[in-house]
C-alpha positions in Angstrom: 28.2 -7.1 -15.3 25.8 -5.8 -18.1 21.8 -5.0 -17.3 19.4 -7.5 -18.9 15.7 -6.4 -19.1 13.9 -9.3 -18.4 10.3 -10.1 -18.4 8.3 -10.1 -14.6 7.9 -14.2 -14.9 11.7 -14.6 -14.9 13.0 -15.5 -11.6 16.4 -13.7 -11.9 18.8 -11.5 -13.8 21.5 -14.1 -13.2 19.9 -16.6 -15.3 19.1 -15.1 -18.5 23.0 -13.5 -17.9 24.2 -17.4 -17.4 22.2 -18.5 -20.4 23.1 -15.9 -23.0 26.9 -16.7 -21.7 26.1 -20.1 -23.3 24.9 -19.6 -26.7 27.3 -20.8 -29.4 24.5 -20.6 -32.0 21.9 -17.9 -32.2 18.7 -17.9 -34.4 16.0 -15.2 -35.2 12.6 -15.3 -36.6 12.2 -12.8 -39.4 9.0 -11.1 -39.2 8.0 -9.2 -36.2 12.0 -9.6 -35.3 14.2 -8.4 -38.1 11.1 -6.4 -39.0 8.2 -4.9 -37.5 5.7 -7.3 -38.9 4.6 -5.3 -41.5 4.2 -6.9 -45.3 4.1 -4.5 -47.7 2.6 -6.1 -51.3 3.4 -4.2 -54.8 0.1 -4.2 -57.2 2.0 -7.3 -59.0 2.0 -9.1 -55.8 5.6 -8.7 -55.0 6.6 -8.2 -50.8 8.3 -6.1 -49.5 10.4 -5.6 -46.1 12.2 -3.2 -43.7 16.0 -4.3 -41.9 17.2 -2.4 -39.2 21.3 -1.6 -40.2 21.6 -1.5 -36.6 20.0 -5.0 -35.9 22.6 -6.6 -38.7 25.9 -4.5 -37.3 25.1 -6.6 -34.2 24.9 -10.2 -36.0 27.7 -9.5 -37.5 29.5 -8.7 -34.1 27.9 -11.8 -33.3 29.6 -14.3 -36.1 32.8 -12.0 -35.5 33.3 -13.7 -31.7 32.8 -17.2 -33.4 28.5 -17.5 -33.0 26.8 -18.7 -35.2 23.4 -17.1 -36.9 20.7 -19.0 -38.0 17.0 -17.5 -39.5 14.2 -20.1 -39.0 10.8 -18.5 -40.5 7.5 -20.0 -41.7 7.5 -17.8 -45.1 9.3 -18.0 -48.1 11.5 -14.6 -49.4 13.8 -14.2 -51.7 14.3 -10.7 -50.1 15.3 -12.4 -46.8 17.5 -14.9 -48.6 19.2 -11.4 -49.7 19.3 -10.1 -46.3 20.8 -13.3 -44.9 23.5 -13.8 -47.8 24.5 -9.9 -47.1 24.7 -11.0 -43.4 26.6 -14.2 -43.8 23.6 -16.1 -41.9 24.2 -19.4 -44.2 21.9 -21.4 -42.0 18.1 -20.0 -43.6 15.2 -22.2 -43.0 12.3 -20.6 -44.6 8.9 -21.9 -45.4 8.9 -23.8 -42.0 5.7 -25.2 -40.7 7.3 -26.6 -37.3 10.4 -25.0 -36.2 11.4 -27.6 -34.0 12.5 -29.9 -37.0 14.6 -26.9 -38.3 16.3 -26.7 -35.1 16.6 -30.6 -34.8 18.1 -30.2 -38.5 20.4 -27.3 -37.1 21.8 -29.2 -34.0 22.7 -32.0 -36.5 24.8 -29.9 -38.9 26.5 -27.9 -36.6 26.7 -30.3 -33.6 25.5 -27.8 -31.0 23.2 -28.6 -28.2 20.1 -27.1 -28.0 21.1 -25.5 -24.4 23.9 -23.8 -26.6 21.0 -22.4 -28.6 19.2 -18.7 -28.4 16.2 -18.5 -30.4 14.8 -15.2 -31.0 10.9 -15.2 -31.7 7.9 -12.9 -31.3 4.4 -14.8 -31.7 3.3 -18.2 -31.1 4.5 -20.3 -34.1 8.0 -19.7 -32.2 7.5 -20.9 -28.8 7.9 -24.6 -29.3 11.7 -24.3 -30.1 12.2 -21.1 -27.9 11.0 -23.9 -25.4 13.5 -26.1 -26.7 16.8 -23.9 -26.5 18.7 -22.8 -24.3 18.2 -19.0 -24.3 14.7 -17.5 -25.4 14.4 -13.5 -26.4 11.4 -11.6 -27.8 11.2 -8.0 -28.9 9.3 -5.6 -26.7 6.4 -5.9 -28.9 6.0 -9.4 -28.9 3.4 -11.6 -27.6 2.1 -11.4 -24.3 2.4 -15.1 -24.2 5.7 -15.2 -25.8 7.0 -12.6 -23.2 5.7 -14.4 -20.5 8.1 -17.3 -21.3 11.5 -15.8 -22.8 14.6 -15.1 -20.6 15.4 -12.1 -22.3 13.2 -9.2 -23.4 14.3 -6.4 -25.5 13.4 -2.9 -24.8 12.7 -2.3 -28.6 10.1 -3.3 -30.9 11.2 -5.3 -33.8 12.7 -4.5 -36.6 13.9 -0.9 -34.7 16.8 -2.7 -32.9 15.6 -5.4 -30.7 17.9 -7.7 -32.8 20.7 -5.4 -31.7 19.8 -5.9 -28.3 19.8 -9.4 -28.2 23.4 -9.5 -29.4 25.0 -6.7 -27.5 23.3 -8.4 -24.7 25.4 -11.6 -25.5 28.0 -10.2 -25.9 28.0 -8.6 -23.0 27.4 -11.8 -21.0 30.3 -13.3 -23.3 32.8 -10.4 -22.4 33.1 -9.6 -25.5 31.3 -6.4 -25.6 33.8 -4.1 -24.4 36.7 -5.4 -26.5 34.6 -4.9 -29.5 34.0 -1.5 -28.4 37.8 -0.6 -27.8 38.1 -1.9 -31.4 35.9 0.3 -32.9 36.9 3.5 -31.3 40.2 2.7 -31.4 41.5 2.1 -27.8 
């Protein structure tokens, strides 16, 4: 059995494991998650982000056992459209005011339950639907209220492979960690 860090309101180790076993569809937040939070605006007005390679090797993994990704954020990008389409995430809400409707929207078009659901999130526009589904993660530098109420708290700040952690740790409680492992060093 993997270790989980978990955050001191969680009651045990056993339920965050039980719940990440679960999730058929994970979704992430982008900024503060996939990044660090920082926006970085040209002098014409154009953003700018930072992805972790590390934090897309393990969504990939992810999709490569048969889970889903999802991205539900409250701005619009046409750089994280990019990111998601190199990713294969082809569920991208962006420019979402409430959350909950894009995950009511997601349960209807893949026909998951929202217990089947890990939502990934780091400040309060994401605690609704991290209320709603079934496994809730943050990054290390979420929060304090967010961390107060995930299952599952990463050990790294966002955007430097708290994404990663959140989907080894899956995998992990899938059992599918190791065998993706042998793969890649060729046991």
């Amino acid at each position: 059995m993997s270790t989980l860090s978990f955050t001191p309101d969680v009651a045990a180790t056993a339920d965050a494991h039980d719940r990440a076993s679960r999730v058929k569809l994970m979704i992430f937040d982008i900024d503060g998650v996939f990044t660090d939070g920082s926006l970085f605006f040209t002098a014409a007005g154009d953003a700018m982000k930072s992805f972790n390679s590390l934090d897309g090797h393990g969504v990939k993994m992810l999709q490569s056992v048969g889970v889903q990704t999802a991205i539900i954020t409250g701005r619009n990008s046409g750089i994280v459209a990019a990111r998601a389409g190199e990713l294969g995430i082809t569920h991208l809400h962006q420019g979402v005011a409430d959350k909950t409707i894009a995950l009511a929207e997601l349960l209807q078009s893949t026909g998951i339950s929202a217990m089947e659901c890990g939502y990934m999130g780091d400040d309060w526009p994401d605690l609704a639907v991290m209320r709603l589904c079934g496994f809730a993660a943050a990054p290390a530098n979420a929060h304090e209220e967010v961390l107060r109420r995930v299952h599952f708290a990463a050990s790294k700040r966002g955007g430097a492979g708290a994404v990663r952690e959140v989907c080894d740790a899956i995998l992990r409680a899938q059992d599918r960690y190791d065998g993706l492992l042998a793969t890649a060093i060729g046991a």
